[in-house]
N, C-alpha and C positions, 0 to 999 in steps of 0.2 A: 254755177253748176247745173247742168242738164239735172231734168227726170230720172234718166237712169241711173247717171252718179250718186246720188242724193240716196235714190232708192240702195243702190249694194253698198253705199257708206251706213244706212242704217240697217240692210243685214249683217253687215260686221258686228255692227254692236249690238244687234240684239242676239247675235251669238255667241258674243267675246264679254259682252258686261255681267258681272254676276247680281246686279241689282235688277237688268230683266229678267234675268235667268229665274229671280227669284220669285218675282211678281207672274210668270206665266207656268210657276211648279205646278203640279196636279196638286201638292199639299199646301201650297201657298198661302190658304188658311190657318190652316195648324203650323206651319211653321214658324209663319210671321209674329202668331202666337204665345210660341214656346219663348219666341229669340223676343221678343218685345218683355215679358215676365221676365225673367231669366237671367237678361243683361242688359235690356234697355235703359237699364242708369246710367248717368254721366259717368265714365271713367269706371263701368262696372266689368270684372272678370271673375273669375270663378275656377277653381281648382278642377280637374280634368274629371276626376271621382267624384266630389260634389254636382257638378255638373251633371253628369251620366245620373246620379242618384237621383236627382231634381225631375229631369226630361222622364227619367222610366215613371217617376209618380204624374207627372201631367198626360204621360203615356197613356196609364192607365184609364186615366175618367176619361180620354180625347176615345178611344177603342168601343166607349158604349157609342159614338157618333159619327166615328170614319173609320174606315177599315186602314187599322197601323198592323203591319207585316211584322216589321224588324223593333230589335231593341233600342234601347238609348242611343249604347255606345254606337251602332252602327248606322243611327242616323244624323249623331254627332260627329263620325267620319265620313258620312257624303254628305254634311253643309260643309265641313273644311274643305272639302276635295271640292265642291260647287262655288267655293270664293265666301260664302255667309259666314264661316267664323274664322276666325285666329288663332293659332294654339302657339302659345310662348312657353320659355324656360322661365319660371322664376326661381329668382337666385332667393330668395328669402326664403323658401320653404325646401328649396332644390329639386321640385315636381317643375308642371305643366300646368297653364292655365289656359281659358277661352273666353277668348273677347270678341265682340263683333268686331265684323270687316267696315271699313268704308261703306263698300257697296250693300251689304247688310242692315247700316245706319239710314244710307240715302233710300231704301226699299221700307223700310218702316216708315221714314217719315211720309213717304206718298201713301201709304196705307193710313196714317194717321190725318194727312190733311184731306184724305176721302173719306174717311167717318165724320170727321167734324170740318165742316169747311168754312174759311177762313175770306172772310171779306181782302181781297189784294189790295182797293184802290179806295184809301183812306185818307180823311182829310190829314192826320200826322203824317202818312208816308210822304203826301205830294210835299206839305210844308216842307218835310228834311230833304226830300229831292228838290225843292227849289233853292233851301239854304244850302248844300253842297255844291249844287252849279253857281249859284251866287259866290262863295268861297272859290272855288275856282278859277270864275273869272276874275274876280281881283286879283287873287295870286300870281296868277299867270299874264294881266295886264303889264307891256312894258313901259306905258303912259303914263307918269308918276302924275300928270295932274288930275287924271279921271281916278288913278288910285286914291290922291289925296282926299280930292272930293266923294268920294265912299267910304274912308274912314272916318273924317270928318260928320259925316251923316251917323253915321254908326254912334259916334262918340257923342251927339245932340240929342240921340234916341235914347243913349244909356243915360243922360245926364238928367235927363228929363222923366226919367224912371228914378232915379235915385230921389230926384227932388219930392216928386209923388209919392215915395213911398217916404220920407222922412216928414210929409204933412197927414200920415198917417193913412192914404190912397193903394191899398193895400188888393193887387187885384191877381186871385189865381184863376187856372182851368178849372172849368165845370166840370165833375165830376163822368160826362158822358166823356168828353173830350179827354180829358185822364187817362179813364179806361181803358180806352181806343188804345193811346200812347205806352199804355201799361202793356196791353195787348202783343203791339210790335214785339215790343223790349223781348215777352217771352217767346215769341215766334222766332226772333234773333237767338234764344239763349238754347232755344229745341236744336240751330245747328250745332252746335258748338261739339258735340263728343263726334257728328259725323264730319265737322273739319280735322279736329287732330286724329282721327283713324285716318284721315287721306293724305294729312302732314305726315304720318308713320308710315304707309302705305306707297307713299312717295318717294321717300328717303331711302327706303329699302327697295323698291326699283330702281331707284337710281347706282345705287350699290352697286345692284347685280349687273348697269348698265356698264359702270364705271369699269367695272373688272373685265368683262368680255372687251370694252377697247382698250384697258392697259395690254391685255392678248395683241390684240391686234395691230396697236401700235409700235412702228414703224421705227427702232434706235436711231435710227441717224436720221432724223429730221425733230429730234426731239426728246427731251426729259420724260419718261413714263410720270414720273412727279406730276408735269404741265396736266397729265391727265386726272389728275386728284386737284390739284388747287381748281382747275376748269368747274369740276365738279360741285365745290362746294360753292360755287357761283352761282353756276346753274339751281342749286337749292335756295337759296337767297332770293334769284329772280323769279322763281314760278310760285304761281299764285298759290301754292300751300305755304310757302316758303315765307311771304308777303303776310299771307293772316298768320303765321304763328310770330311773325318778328312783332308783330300788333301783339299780341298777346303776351309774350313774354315781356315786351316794354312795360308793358301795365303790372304785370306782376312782380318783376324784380325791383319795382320800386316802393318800397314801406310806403310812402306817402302816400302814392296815388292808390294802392291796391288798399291800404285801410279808410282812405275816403269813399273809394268806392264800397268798401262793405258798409260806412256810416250811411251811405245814400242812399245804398237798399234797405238796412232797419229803417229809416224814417220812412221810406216810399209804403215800407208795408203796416206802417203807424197812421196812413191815413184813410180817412176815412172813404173813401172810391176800393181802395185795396182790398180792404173787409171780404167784396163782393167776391171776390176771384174763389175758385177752388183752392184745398188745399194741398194735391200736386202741383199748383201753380206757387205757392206761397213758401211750398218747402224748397224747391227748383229755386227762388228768389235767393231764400236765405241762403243757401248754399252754392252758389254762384259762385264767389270769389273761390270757396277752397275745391270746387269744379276746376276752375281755372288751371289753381296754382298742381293739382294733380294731373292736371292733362300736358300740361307745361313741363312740368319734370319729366312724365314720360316719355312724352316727345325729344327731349335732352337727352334722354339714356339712351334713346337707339341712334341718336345724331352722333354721340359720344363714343357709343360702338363700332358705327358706321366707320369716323373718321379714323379712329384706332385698330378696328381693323384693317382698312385698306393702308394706313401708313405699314403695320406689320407686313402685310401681305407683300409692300414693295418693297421696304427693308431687307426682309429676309429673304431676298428671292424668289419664293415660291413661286410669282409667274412666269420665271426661266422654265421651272420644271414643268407648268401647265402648259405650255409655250410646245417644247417638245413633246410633251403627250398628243398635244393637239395637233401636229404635224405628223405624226405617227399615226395618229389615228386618220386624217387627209389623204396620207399615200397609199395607207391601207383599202379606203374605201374606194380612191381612183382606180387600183389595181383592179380591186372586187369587180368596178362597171366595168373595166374590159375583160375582166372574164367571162363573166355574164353573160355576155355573146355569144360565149363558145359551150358552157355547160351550165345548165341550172341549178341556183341554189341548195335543193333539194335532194338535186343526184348522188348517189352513190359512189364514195370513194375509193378506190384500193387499197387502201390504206388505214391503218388505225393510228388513232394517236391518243396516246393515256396523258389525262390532265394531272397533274400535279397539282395535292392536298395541300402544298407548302407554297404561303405569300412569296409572290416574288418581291426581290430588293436589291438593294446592292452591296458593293463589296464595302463600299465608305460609310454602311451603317451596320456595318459587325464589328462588337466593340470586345475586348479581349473579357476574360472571365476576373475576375478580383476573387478571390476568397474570402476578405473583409469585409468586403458589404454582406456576406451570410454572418458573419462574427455578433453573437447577441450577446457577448459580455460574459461575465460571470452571472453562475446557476443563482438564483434568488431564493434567499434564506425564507420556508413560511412562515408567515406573519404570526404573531400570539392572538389568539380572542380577545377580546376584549367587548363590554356593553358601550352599545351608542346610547348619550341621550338625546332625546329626540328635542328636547326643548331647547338642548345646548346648541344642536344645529338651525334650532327655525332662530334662533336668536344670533347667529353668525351670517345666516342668509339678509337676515332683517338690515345686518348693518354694511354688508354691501351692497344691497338690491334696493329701488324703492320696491316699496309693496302696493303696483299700482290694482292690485284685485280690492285691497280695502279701501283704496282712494275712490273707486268706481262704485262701490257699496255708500259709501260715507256719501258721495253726491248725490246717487239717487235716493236714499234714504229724506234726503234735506229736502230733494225736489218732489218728494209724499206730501212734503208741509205747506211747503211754496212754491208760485209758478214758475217762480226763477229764481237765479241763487248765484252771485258774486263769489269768487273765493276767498274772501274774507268773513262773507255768509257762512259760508261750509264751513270755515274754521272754526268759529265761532260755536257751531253747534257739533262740530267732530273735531276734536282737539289733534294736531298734529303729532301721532305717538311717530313717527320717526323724526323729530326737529324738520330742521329744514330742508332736509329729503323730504317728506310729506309736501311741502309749499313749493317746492320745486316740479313734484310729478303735479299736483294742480295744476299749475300752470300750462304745463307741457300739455294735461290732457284739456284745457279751455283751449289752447290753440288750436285745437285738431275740432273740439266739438261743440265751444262756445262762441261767446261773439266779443271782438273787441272794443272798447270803447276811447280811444286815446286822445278823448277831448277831459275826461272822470279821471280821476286818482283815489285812489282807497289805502288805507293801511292795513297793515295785516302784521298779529301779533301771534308770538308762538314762543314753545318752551324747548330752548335746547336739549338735545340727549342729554346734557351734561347740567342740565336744570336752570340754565341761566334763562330768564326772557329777554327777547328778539323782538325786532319788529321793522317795516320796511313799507313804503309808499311807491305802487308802482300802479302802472295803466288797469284799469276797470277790467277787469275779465268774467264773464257774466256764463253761466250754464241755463239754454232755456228748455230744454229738453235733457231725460234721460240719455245716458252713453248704454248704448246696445252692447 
């Protein structure tokens, strides 16, 4: 590529990227700012109205130091409008949420690896770059006898370690070296929310690419269908596509994804770990359920994705866009030869009254029913009668668990102690729903504690119905309060 090329390929982008966009704002300070507090957590969003609540209070102390114009809301609709944030439907609440964009993630992390910077060319990076090109070429060697003699090597060096270490030759990383290696890990795990924003970010361009060439596509040289399976190919191959199949492999599998949480509790048992901050420590421990939350996400809009374009071709709809879009083409070819002759602007002789009434067609007018208005017979009103209030909290009790007391009952135990098994908690908060109470434990150690499924524990408990119970399953440890 020429000078010039190079040069108008990056004013595209520095026009068209909203992570330069963001880095060259006049508020690029305060912004980076708001959206760094706010949502810089792994897989963090935030309700539309909390949000807006949040930015007008950082608003205010930021206003004694920069001149801020507008309010929350409206400068939480020019970062959406500028690519910086995300605003979703969630179905859990039936509101709006905001989550950073991709390019919002990758503009933070430059702002963060320019406040604190970050050694690139380390003795562990070069190691894992020379063990990967080494792995490769083997792999890729078709020479089974230079293969053989490299694993053979390989299998001399391990055996020869095993031997050492069973005469008791017992030799780790130096604590500097650790570090270092500690280091990477967390500089790898700062990308991780700005890869699955651009695996979601991806997906959803691709959607919207998908559907403008099912338009476009051409009946008789082909199945509109070809244009969806294509599709999800194409997601598969491109490298968001690539690191989240990495990612969800790791996750969907029990094994590997509770070894790997074991690896992290030990890793930050030792003593090199200590040293680290404890945003680095908390980032550790919550790694895997980072993962497995960014991983689902990613699911549910793949899962929408696929489902609604199958819809979309199913039901025809792109017949009808098809024809709008052809209607709308002849229209505006007309328009350019008019043009010629009289300006948009000009004065008609003519009036024309818009009609207030949607247009539609004759095959979605459906006749009238009078039975769908039919509400039955008039309803007799009810007698008074007293609620009692205990009768009802005692009919909720024995449908619902009652996880507000379960979340009391733990943090209470962790006042006493630094951490707390749930056979701990039991122990000292007896299970008043049976084994509804042992069951929401569980449910909430999955979400908040740590698992151990090397440990077994028993747990003993009195039925509603007064009989004792008892049952041995995987360690499940609380090491912190549930917010």
């Amino acid at each position: 590529m020429s000078a010039l090329s190079k040069a108008l390929a990056y004013r595209r982008l520095v026009d068209e990227h909203a992570a330069l966009r963001l880095l060259r704002a006049d508020l690029a300070p305060v912004i980076a700012g708001i959206l760094a507090e706010r949502l810089g957590a792994p897989g963090m969003r935030m309700p539309t109205e909390e949000l807006h609540a949040a930015v007008e209070a950082d608003l205010e102390e930021l206003r004694l130091h920069e001149e801020l114009k507008q309010n929350a809301r409206a400068y939480c609709d020019d970062w959406r409008n500028a690519g910086f944030l995300v605003r979703r439907t969630d179905r859990d609440s039936r509101g709006e949420t905001y989550e950073l964009s991709a390019a919002a993630h990758l503009a933070l992390r430059m702002f963060s690896q320019l406040e604190t910077p970050r050694t690139t060319i380390t003795e562990s990076r070069l190691v894992g770059l020379a063990a990967a090109i080494r792995q490769l070429a083997r792999d890729t060697d078709p020479d089974g006898t230079r293969r053989l003699e490299v694993l053979l090597t390989e299998r001399d060096r391990i055996d020869a370690e095993i031997t050492a270490v069973r005469g008791g030759e017992v030799t780790t990383l130096d604590d500097r070296r650790a570090a270092e290696r500690l280091a990477d890990i967390l500089l790898q795990a700062e990308h991780l929310p700005g890869d699955f924003a651009g695996v979601r970010a991806r997906f959803e361009s691709l959607n919207q690419d998908l559907r403008a060439s099912i338009l476009d596509a051409d009946e008789r040289h082909g199945s509109v269908l070809d244009d969806v399976f294509r599709g999800v190919d194409l997601i598969e191959a491109s490298d968001e596509g690539r690191t989240f199949t990495a990612f969800a492999a790791l996750i969907r599998d029990p094994e590997r994804s509770a070894a790997l949480d074991t690896d992290l509790a030990a890793l930050l048992e030792r003593d090199f770990a200590r040293a680290i901050d404890p945003g680095a420590r908390r980032a550790l421990r919550t790694l895997v359920r980072d993962l497995k939350h960014g991983s689902r996400d990613v699911h549910q809009v793949l899962t929408e994705f696929a489902r609604g374009l199958r819809r979309y071709v199913y039901s025809q709809e792109f017949q009808r866009d098809r024809r709008l879009r052809d209607a709308l083409r002849e229209s505006l070819s007309v328009a350019v030869a008019a043009s010629r002759r009289i300006k948009p602007y000009a004065r008609m002789p003519r009036d024309i009254e818009l009609s207030a009434l949607p247009f539609s067609t004759v095959g979605e007018i459906s006749a009238h029913d009078p039975s769908d208005y039919d509400t039955g017979a008039t309803l007799d009103d009810a007698t008074t009668t007293t609620v009692d209030l205990e009768a009802l909290r005692a009919v909720a009790r024995e449908s619902e668990i009652d996880f507000v007391e379960l979340v009391r009952n733990v943090n209470a135990v962790l006042d006493e102690v630094p951490s707390a098994s749930v056979g701990t908690v039991l122990r000292h908060r007896p299970a008043s729903q049976g084994v509804a109470s042992v069951v929401g434990l569980l449910s909430l150690a999955t979400v908040h504690g740590r698992l151990d499924p090397r440990s077994a524990e028993s747990l003993t408990w009195t039925g509603t119905d007064g009989v004792p119970r008892s049952a041995i399953i995987a360690t499940h440890t609380f090491t912190e309060k549930i917010r």
